[in-house]
N, C-alpha and C positions, 0 to 999 in steps of 0.2 A: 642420781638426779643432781642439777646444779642449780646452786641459788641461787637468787638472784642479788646481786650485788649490791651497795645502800647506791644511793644519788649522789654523785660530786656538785658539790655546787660549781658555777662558772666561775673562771678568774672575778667576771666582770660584776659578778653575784657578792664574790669575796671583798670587792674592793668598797661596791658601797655599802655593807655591812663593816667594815674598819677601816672605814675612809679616815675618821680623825685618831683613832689609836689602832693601827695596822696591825705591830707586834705586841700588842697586848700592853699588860702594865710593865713598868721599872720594875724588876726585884730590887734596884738599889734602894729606894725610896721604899720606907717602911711606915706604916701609921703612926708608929708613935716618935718618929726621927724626933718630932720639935720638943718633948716632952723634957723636963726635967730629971725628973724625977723615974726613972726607967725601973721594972722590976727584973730581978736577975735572969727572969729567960729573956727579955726583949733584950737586956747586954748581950747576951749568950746569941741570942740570932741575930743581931747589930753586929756582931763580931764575925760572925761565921759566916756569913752576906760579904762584911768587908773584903775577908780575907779571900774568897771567890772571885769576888767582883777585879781585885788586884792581882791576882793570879791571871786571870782572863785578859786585864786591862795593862798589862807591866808598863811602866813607861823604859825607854831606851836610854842608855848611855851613853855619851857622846866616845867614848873607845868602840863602842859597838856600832854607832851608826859608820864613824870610819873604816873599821873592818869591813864591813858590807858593802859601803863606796869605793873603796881601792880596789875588791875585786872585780878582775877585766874579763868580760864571761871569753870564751874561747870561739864559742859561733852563736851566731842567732836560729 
């Protein structure tokens, strides 16, 4: 026997349900960002956040953007 499958909601279901935060929250922004005084896990997951977030997000060096400009593709 086959089950029956849950319900999809519509695109158009989805949309005004996350009309104003579509993708959900930031992970960059954490509750306690403004805080002074942080305890050593909120360091610990402020750091660990970073280091993701910067991995994910690399900025480019300008030898790298010109490497990738120079090359002449061969066909489209």
């Amino acid at each position: 026997m086959i089950s029956q499958l849950p319900e999809v909601p519509s695109l158009a279901a989805m949309k005004t349900k996350y009309k104003d935060n579509h993708w959900g929250t930031s992970v960059k922004r954490l509750p306690w960002d403004s805080k002074t005084n942080k305890t050593p896990l909120e360091e610990l997951i402020s750091f660990t956040m970073d280091e993701r977030y910067n991995a994910k997000h690399r900025s480019q060096i300008p030898e790298e953007i010109s490497l990738i400009n120079s090359i002449v593709p061969l066909r489209c």
